[in-house]
C-alpha positions, 0 to 999 in steps of 0.5 A: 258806699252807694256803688258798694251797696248796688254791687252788693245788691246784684251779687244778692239778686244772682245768689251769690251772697257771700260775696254779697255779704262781702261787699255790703260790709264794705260799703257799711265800713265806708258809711260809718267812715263817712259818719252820717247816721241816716246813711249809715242806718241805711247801710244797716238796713240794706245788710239786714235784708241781704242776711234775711235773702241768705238764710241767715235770719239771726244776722238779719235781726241784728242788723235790723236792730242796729239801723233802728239805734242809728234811726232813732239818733236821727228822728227821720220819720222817713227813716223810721219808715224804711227801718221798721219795714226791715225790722219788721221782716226780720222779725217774721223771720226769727218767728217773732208774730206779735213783735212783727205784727207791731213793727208792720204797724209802726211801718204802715202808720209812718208810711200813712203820714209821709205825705205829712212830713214837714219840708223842713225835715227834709231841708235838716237832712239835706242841711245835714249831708251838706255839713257833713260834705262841707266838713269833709272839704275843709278836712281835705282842704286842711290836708291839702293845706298842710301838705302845701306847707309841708313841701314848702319847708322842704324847698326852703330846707332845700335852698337853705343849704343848697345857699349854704354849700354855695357859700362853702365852696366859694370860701373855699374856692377863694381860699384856694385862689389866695393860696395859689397867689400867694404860692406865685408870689412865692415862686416869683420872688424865689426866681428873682432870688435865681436869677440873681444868683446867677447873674452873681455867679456869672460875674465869679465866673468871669472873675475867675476866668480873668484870675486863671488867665493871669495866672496862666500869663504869669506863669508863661512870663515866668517860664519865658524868664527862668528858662534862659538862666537854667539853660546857661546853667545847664 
């Protein structure tokens, strides 16, 4: 909000007020953000001149007044001292004599008894900026904290199921190991089942070719016989 404000200040001070007016509103939205009142009565008062610098005297008297509100929320005499000053010119301005006649008198009786304003009223706002920044910390920190809290659910959501789909590709993949032992026991069984098989069907065969050997002498013995018997009866 302060860089605003001197941003602001110099595009006044080379006439460009638009973009001061600009600028200044931002570093008020900051101010009001940032939730101080002397800072934001400040802000308000900085506007107001900016306004008065412009032409733009009605805008410089509402502005005025607004700080003066803030102001009296506050209680600062060194407050009311800068507000009443701005006020006070707004009021020039806007061709109010006697109201900024008063105001100037406000303004030069605070500026008389500053030099008398208790150090404990400086130590408040000082105490007050340090809250303030001291609740900002926490809310960051909070923040911060959440966020920490949050990334650390992510992780575990993370490792979570990575464990879970672990363990469902190992299920699986014992699952597979035991069908593919079972399938070799199968298998196996099945060649011993071949193997027997061929062994019986060797022994047939063998069998059977000892049958068609005696077969093919009995029937040479039995050609041998009847040939003699059909000659001679030839």
């Amino acid at each position: 909000a302060k860089a605003l404000e001197i941003l602001a200040q110099i595009q006044a001070n080379n006439g460009n007020y638009a973009k001061a007016i600009v600028l200044q509103r931002e570093a008020l939205k900051k101010s009001i953000q940032f939730g101080d009142p002397v800072d934001i009565a400040h802000q308000y008062g900085h506007m107001s001149q900016i306004f008065l610098s412009a032409g733009k005297n009605r805008e410089a008297l509402e502005q005025a007044y607004t700080a003066k509100e803030y102001a009296d929320i506050v209680k600062s005499q060194l407050l009311f001292k800068e507000t009443f000053k701005v006020l006070a010119q707004a009021l020039e301005a806007n061709d109010y004599p006697r109201k900024a006649l008063k105001a100037y008198k406000t303004y030069y009786a605070y500026q008389d008894t500053i030099a008398k304003v208790n150090i404990n009223e400086r130590l408040l706002l000082t105490k007050n900026k340090i809250q303030a920044q001291n609740t900002e910390l926490l809310q960051a920190k909070n923040s911060i904290q959440q966020q920490v809290i949050k990334q650390d659910r992510i992780v575990m959501w993370g490792i979570g199921t990575a464990f879970i789909l672990t363990l469902f590709l190992l299920a699986v993949l014992l699952h597979s190991l035991r069908r593919k032992r079972h399938s070799q026991r199968v298998i196996e069984e099945k060649q011993k089942l071949l193997n027997a098989k061929s062994e019986e069907l060797n022994l047939s065969n063998q069998t059977l070719k000892k049958i068609n050997a005696g077969k093919d002498k009995l029937f040479s013995i039995l050609t041998h016989d009847l040939k003699q018997p059909f000659n001679q009866t030839l």
